[in-house]
N, C-alpha and C positions, 0 to 999 in steps of 0.2 A: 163141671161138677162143683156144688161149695164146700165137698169139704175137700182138705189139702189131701192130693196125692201121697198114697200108699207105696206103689209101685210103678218105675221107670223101665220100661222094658227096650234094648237096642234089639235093631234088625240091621242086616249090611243095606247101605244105600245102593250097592250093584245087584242085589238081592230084590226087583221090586214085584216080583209075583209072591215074598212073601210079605210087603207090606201089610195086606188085607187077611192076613191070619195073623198078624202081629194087632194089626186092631182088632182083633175077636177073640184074642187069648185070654180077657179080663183084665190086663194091666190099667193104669188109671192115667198111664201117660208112654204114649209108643212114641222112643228116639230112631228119628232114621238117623243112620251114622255116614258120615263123611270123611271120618279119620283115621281108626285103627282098625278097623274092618274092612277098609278099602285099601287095596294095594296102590303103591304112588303109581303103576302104567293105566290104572285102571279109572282115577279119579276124576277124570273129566267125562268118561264115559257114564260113571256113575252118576255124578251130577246131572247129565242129560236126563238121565230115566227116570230121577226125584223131579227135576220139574217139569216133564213131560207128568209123570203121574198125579204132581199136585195141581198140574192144568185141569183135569180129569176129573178129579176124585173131591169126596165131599169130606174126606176127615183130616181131621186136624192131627198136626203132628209135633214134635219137639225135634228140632236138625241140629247134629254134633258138629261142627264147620270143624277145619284143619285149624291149625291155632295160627298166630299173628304172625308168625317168621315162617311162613312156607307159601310157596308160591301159588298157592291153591285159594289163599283166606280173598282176598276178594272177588273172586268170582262165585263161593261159595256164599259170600253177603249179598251179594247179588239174586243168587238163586232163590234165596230166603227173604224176596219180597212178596211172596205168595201170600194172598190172605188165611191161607189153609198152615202157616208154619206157626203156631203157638206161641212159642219159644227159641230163643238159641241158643245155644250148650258152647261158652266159647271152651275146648282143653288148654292146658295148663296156662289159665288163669295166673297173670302173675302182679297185674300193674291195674288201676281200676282206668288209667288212660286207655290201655287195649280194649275195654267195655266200652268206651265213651265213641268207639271206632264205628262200634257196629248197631245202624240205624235198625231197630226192634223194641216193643213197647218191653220187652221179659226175658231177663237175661238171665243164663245159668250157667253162672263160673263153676268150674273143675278144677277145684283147687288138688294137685298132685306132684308138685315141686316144693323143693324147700322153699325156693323164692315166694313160693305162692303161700304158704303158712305163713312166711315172717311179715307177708302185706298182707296178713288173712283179715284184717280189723277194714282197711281203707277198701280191698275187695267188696266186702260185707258192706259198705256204706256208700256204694260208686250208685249212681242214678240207676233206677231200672231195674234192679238185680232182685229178682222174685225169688230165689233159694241158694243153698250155695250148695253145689256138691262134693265128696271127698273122691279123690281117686288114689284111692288106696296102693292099688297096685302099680303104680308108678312112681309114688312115692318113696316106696320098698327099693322102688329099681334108683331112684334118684337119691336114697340114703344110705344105700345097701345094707337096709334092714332085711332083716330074716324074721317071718313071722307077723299071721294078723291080729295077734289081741293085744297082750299086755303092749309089745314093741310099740303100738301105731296109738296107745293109750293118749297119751299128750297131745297126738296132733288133732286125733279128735273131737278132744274136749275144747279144742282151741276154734273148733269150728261150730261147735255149738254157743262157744262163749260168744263170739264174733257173732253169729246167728241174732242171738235173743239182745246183746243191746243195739244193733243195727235194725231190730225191729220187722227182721223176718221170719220168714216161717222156720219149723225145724229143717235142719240141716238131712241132706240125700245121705245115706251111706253106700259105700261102694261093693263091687259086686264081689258076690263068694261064689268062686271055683266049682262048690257043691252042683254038680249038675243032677245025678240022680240020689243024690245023700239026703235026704230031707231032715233027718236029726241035725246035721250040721249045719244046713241052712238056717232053720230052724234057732239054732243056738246062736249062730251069725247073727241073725236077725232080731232076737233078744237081745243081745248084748247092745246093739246100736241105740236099741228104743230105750235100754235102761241107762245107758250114755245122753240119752237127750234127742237123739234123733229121728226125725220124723217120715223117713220113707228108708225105700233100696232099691239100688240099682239092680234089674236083672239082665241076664245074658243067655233065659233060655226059658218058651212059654211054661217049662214045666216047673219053673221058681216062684211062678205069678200067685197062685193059691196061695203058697205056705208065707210070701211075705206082706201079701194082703191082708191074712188071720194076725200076722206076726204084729203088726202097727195098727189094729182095730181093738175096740175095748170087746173084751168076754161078754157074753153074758154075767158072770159074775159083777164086772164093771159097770155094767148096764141095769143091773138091780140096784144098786150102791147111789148109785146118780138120779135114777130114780129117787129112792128113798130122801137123799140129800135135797131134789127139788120138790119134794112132800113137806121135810121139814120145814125149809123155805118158806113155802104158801105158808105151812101155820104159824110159824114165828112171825108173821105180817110184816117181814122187810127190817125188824129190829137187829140192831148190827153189837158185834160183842170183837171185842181182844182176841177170843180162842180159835183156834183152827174149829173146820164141821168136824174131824174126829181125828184126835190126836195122831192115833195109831192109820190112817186110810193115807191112802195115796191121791193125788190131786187130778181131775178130773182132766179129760184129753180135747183140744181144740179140734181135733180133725173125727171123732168119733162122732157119726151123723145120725147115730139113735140119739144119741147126749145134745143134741144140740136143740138151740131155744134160746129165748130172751134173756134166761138167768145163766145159761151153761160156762159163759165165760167168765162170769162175775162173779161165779160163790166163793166166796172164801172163807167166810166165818158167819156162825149163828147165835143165836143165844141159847146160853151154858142148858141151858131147858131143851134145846133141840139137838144137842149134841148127840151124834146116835150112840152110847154108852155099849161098849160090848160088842159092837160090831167086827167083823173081820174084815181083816183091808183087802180091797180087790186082789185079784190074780194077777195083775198087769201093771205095769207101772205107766203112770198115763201122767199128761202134763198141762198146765194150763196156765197163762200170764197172770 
């Protein structure tokens, strides 16, 4: 797809009759897991049945491998020379030497250790590394924080910050508990995208909905953008000082109504095409 994934959805890698409803639930990126899903008497077994299936099967996947200090990580690299594995998800992420291990065009660190925040900048700039993600709940376990918002406030901004001058996409947020709560998901899933964040992990097909809506521009957004590349056309390309409207919010790289030749480039119009009086989107949406 071109525009950047919304939603990360895991399935247990021992689990592979539910592969193929794990790609049909809408998610925008299914992880088979290799690590906290799989019991350690179980992981070779599992591994069998991931690449017997991706011998087989024609979709494409993202694979969670065991992380660098277990006795699983390379035979897990190994598995993941399938042309059908997208990505690889290494967990706790802590050295971008560990990255440099594993022979794959798209790497996706799980930053979820202290160790892992305080290398979170050279993480963020190691060859290869298409996003970064937060594993929140380990983090908690590895600082003995209590609590997902305000507590975990800093570590996330720090992955956002590490994100955008490293020059990658927005940063994954990590999964919320909410299995049938959807106001809380919901709220979860705001709070990430107004933090900077540009997808979320899920952990059950029925989170896929609410955090696809959650990281996509409104309709409200999508009239705004519109109108913004109206003004565009008629100001003829003349460039000004002033934001397009003081008061709006900035326009989202991954929202694929919004996209087009000017979508990433608007920044400012002339003081004439300023939309005066406008109400700023419903969504906080982002854009370099």
């Amino acid at each position: 797809m071109n525009a950047a994934p919304r939603s990360y959805l895991f399935v247990p890698a021992d689990r592979p009759e539910r592969f193929a409803k794990a790609l049909g639930a809408g998610a925008d990126v299914v992880i088979v897991d290799l690590e906290d899903a799989v019991a350690p008497q179980d992981k070779n077994a599992a591994r069998s049945a991931l690449q017997a299936w991706l011998a087989r099967s024609e979709g494409r996947v993202v694979v969670r491998i065991n992380s660098v200090d277990t006795p699983w990580f390379a035979d897990d690299l190994r598995a993941c020379r399938s042309p059908n594995v997208a990505a690889v998800m290494l967990p706790k992420a802590e050295r971008a030497a560990d990255l440099a291990a594993i022979e794959h065009d798209a790497l996706l660190p799980l930053v979820e250790t202290a160790a892992g925040i305080d290398a979170v900048r050279d993480i963020a700039r190691a060859p290869r590394v298409q996003r970064l993600v937060f594993g929140s709940i380990d983090l908690q376990l590895d600082l003995g924080i209590t609590g997902d918002g305000d507590e975990l406030l800093l570590f996330r901004s720090q992955l956002v910050l590490a994100s955008r001058l490293a020059g990658l996409m927005p940063p994954v947020d990590g999964v919320s508990t909410a299995i049938d709560n959807t106001a809380q998901l919901e709220a979860d899933a705001q709070r990430a995208r107004r933090l900077g964040f540009g997808a979320k992990l899920c952990i059950h097909p029925k989170q896929v909905d609410t955090v696809n809506r959650s990281f996509s521009p409104s309709a409200v957004d999508i009239a705004w953008a519109r109108r913004v590349l109206d003004a565009a056309a008629a100001a003829g390309g003349a460039a000004c000082a002033g934001p397009v409207a003081t008061n709006s919010r900035l326009m989202s790289r991954s929202g694929s109504e919004t996209r087009g030749k000017h979508s990433n480039r608007i920044r400012t119009l002339p003081p004439t095409a300023v939309l005066a009086g406008e109400p700023p989107p419903t969504a906080a949406v982002k854009s370099r």
